[in-house]
C-alpha positions in Angstrom: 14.2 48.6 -77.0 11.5 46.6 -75.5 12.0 43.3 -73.6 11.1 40.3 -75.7 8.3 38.6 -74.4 8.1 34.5 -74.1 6.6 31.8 -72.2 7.7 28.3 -71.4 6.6 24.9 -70.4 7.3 21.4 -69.9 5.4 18.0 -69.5 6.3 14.5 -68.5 2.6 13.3 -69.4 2.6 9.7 -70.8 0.3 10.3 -73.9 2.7 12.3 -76.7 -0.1 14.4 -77.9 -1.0 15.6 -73.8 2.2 16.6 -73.2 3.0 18.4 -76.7 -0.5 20.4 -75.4 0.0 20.7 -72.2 4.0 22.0 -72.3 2.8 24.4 -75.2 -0.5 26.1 -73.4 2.2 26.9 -70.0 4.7 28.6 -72.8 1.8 30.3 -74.6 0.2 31.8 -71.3 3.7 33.1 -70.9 3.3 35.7 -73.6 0.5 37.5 -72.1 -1.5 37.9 -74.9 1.8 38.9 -77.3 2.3 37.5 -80.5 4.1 34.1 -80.9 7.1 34.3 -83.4 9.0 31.1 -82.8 8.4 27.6 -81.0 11.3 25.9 -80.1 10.8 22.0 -78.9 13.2 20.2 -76.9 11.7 16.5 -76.2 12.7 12.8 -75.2 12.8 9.9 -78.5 10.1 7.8 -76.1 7.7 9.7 -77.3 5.4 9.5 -80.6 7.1 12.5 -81.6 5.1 13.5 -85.0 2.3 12.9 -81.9 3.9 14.9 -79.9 4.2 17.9 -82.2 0.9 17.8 -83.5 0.0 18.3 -80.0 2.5 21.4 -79.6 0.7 23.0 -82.9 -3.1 22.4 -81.8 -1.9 25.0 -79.7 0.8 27.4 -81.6 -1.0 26.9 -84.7 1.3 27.9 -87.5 3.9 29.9 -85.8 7.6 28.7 -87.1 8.6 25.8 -85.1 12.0 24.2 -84.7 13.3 21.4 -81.8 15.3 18.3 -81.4 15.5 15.5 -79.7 17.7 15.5 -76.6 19.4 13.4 -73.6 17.8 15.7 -70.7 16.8 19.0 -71.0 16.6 22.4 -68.3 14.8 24.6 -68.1 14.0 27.9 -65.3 16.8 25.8 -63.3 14.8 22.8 -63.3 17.2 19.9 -64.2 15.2 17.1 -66.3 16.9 14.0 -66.8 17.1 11.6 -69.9 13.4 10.4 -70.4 10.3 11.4 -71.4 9.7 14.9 -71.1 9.1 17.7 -73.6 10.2 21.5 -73.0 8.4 24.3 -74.8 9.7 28.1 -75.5 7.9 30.5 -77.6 9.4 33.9 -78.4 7.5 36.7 -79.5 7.1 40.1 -79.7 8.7 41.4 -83.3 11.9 42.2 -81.2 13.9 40.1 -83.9 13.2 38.7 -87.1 13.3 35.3 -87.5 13.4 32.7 -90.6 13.2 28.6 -90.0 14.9 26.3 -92.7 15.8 22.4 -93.0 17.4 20.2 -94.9 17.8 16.4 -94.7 20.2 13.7 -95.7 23.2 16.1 -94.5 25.2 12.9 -93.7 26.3 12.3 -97.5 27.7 15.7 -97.6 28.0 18.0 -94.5 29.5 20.8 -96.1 27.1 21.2 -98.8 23.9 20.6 -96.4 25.6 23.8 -94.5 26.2 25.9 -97.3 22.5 24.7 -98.2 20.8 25.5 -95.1 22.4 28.9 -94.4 21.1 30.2 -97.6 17.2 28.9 -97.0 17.1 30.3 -93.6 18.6 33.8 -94.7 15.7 33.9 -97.2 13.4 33.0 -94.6 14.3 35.7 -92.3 12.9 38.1 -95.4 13.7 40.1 -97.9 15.0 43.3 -96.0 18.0 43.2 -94.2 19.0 43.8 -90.4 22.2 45.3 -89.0 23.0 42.1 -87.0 22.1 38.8 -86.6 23.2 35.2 -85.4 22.4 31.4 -86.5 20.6 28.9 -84.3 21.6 25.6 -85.4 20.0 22.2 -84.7 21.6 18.9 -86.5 20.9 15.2 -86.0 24.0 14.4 -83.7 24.4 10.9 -85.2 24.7 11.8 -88.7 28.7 12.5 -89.7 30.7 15.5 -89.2 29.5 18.3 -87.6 32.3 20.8 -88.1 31.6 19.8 -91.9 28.0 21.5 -91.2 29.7 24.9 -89.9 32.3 25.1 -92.3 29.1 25.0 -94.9 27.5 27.6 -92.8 30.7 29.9 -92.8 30.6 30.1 -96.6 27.2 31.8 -96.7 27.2 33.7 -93.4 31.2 34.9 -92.8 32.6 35.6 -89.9 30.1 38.8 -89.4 27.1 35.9 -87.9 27.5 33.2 -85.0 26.3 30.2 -84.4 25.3 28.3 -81.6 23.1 25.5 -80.9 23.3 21.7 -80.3 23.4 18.2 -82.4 20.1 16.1 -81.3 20.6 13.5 -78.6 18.7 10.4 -77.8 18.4 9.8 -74.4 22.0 8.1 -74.4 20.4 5.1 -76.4 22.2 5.8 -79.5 19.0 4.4 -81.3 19.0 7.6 -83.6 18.1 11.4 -83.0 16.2 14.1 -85.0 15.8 17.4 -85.4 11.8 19.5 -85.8 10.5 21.7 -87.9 7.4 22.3 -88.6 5.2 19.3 -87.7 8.3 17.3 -89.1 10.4 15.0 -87.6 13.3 14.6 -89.7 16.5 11.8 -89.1 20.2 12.5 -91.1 18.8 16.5 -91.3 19.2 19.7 -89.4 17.4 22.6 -88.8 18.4 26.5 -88.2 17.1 29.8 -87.7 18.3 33.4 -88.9 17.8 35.9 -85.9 17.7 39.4 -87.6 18.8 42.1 -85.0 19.0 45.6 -84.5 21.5 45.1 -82.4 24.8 43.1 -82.3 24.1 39.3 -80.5 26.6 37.4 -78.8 27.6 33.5 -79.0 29.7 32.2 -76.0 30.9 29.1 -74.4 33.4 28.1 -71.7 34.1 24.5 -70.8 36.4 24.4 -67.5 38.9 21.9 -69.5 42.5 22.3 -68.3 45.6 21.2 -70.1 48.0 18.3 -69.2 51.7 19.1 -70.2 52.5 20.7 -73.6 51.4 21.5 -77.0 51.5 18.4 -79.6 50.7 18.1 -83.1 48.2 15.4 -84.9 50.8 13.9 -87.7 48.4 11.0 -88.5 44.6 11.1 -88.5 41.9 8.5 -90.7 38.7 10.0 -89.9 37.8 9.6 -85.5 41.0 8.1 -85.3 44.3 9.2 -84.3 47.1 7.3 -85.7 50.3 9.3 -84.3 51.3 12.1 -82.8 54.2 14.3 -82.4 55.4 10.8 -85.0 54.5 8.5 -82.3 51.8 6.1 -81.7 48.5 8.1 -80.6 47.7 6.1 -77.8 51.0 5.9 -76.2 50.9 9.6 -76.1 47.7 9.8 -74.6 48.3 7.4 -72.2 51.0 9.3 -70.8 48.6 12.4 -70.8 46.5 10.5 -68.5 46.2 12.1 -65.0 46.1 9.2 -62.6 42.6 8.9 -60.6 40.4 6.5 -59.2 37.8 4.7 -61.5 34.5 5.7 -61.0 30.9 4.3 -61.6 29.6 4.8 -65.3 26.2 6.2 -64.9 23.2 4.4 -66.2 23.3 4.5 -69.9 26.6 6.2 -70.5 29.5 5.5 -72.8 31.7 2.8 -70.7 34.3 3.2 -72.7 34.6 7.0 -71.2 35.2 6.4 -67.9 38.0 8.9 -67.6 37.8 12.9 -67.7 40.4 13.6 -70.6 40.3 14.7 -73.9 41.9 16.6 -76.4 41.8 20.5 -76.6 42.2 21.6 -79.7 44.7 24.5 -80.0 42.7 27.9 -81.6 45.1 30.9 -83.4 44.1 32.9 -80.4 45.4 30.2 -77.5 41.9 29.1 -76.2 40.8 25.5 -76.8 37.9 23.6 -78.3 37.7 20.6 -76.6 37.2 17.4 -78.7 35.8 13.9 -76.9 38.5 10.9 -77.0 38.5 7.6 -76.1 40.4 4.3 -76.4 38.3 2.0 -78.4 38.1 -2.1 -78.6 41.2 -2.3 -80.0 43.2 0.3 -78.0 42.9 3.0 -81.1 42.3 6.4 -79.7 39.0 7.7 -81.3 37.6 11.6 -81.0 33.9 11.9 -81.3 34.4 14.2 -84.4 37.5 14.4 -86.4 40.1 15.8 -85.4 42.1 17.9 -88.7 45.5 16.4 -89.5 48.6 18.4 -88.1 46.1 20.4 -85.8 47.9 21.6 -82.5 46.7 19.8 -79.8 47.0 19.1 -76.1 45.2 16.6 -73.5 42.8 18.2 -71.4 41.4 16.9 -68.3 38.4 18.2 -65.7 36.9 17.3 -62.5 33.5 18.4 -61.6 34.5 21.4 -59.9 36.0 22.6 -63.1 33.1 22.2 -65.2 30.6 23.6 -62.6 33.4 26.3 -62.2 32.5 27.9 -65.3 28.5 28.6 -65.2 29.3 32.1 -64.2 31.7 33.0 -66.8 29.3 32.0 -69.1 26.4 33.4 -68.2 28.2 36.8 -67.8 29.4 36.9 -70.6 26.7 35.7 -72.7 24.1 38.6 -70.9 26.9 41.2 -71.4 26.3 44.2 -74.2 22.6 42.6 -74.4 19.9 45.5 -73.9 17.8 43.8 -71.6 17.5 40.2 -72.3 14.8 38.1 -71.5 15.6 34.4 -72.4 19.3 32.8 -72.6 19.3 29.9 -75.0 21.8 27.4 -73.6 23.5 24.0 -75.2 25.2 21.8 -72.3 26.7 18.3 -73.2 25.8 14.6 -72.0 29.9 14.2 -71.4 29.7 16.6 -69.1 26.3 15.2 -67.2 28.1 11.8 -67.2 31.1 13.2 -65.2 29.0 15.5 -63.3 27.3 12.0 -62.2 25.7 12.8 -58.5 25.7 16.5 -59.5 24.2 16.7 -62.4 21.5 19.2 -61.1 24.1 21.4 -59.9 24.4 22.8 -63.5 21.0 23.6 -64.4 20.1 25.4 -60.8 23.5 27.3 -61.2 22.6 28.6 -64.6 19.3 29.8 -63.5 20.8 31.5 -60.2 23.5 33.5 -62.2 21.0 34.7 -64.7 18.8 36.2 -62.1 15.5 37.6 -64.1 16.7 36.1 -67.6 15.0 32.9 -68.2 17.4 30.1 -69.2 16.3 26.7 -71.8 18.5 24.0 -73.0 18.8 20.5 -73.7 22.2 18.3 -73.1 23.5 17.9 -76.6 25.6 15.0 -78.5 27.9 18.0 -79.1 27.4 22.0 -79.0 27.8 24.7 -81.7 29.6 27.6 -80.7 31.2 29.7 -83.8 32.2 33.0 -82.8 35.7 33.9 -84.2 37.0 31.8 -87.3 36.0 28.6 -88.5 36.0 26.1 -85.8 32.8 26.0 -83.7 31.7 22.2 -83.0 32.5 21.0 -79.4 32.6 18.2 -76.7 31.9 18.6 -73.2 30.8 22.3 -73.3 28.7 25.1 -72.3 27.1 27.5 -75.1 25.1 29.9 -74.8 23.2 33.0 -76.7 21.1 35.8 -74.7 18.0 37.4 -76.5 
């Protein structure tokens, strides 16, 4: 099987429509002449982004184009901080088969918008069937539950097709994030695409989290907030998880009111654990940044920046393994994770790049990460996901 080809670029121009241009002519020299199946677009909210994209297709024409918005992106080991930049990727080649889909207003109904959007990208992808295939997924980070989205995806695509991607950021300015498709720019939406393959593709993820004492179980949950657990009150409990360190500086822009590395891991049937952002809010109420499902088995997690750095190889391993050679690793990395990484926050990007030797690697940091592999659960915090084409 041929290598895909694919080209990619990025800009920091001041004028939207420039650096939609200029990032899309590097990515489109990158093919060599090859035909362009897929744009992907990763850029900052500063921009004019319908500007922006317009610029992007002056170039790619009408070749299927997805993105988001983002808080920082990488890309060929180039770490590019919250903003304005734009990163461009176009894949071609006919290697896979790939179908582009939206939907908007996902926030009154998560589930449904899943169900929804699985289903229009399928068709998308054509009429004819291939042995394999996998889901990227791109959803406006700000707009409800994300794990709602996949369960919605699961119904249509089973446990046979994984997902991965990342929910839109906004350069920490919680000011509102949006997903792309087309010359689009839609709020409250997300976007997807069906990869068709001839051969089997892999979704992985690794996060460096360990756990603090034993397994506990959620008995009281309204939505992001944990009222007990194990019968008691939530934030005692998670106080008492805490591991004892020194308070450091919040970095410009970041959530203060996550100044410590812990959060819950979420207990999977196989033992592994999906990690789940908490904090203590206002009133002392523990909070996750996505629900966490009543009388789920849980246990506090915690991570320095060793840990998460630890990881990179794992990952990257794994996600290149059983791939007949790859050429481009799609990868989904978390702002929680660049705010703890604080003065090593290009450590991650270079580190990627390194361990992937010839495969190119091209990510944004994510207001969470989509990972869905085995079962249900597949929406993260403070993680690494990755898919190798």
């Amino acid at each position: 099987m041929t290598r895909m080809p694919f080209g990619s670029g990025r800009s920091s121009h001041e004028d939207a429509t420039a650096a939609g241009s200029a990032a899309a002519r590097a990515a489109l020299a990158g093919l060599d002449g090859a035909t362009a199946d897929l744009v992907i677009v990763y850029a900052s909210i500063r921009y004019d982004l319908a500007a922006l994209l317009a610029g992007v297709r002056a170039v790619t024409g009408e070749t299927p184009l997805v993105g988001a918005t983002t808080s920082g992106q990488f890309i060929e080991g180039e770490f590019i901080p919250p903003g304005p930049a734009v990163s461009v990727m176009i894949l071609g080649g006919g290697r896979y088969r790939f179908g582009t889909a939206v939907v908007g207003g996902i926030s009154s109904d998560t589930t449904a918008a899943g169900r929804d959007l699985a289903r229009r990208a399928r068709d998308a992808a054509g009429s004819e069937p291939t042995p394999y295939g996998a889901l990227l997924l791109l959803a406006d980070g700000m707009a409800g539950d994300m794990q709602g989205l996949l369960n919605g995806l699961y119904r249509v695509t089973g446990a046979q097709v994984p997902v991965v991607g990342g929910a839109a950021g906004d350069d920490r300015t919680f000011a509102g994030s949006s997903v792309f498709h087309g010359g689009d720019v839609v709020a409250n939406g997300a976007v997807a695409v069906w990869i068709g393959s001839e051969q089997p593709l892999r979704v992985v993820s690794g996060h460096g989290w360990q756990p603090q004492g034993l397994p506990m179980l959620v008995t009281r949950v309204e939505g992001q907030v944990v009222h007990e657990i194990d019968g008691r009150p939530a934030a005692e409990v998670y106080h008492e998880g805490l591991v004892d360190e020194a308070e450091s500086p919040v970095p410009v822009g970041a959530r203060s009111d996550w100044r410590t590395a812990h959060s819950f891991g979420l207990i999977e049937p196989d033992g592994t654990q999906v990690v789940r952002g908490a904090l203590l809010d206002e009133q002392g109420a523990v909070r996750t940044f996505t629900p966490l499902p009543e009388y789920c088995a849980v246990q506090i997690v915690s991570a320095d920046q060793q840990d998460l750095l630890d990881v990179i190889e794992n990952v990257v391993e794994d996600a290149l393994s059983d791939i007949d050679d790859p050429a481009v690793m799609l990868t989904f990395s978390c702002i929680a994770r660049l705010d703890l990484l604080r003065d090593r926050e290009g450590e991650e990007a270079a580190r990627l790049h390194k361990a992937a030797g010839s495969v190119a690697t091209f990510g944004f940091y994510t207001y969470g990460e989509f990972a869905r592999s085995v079962g249900v659960s597949g929406y993260h915090n403070a993680t690494l996901t990755a898919l190798a084409l």
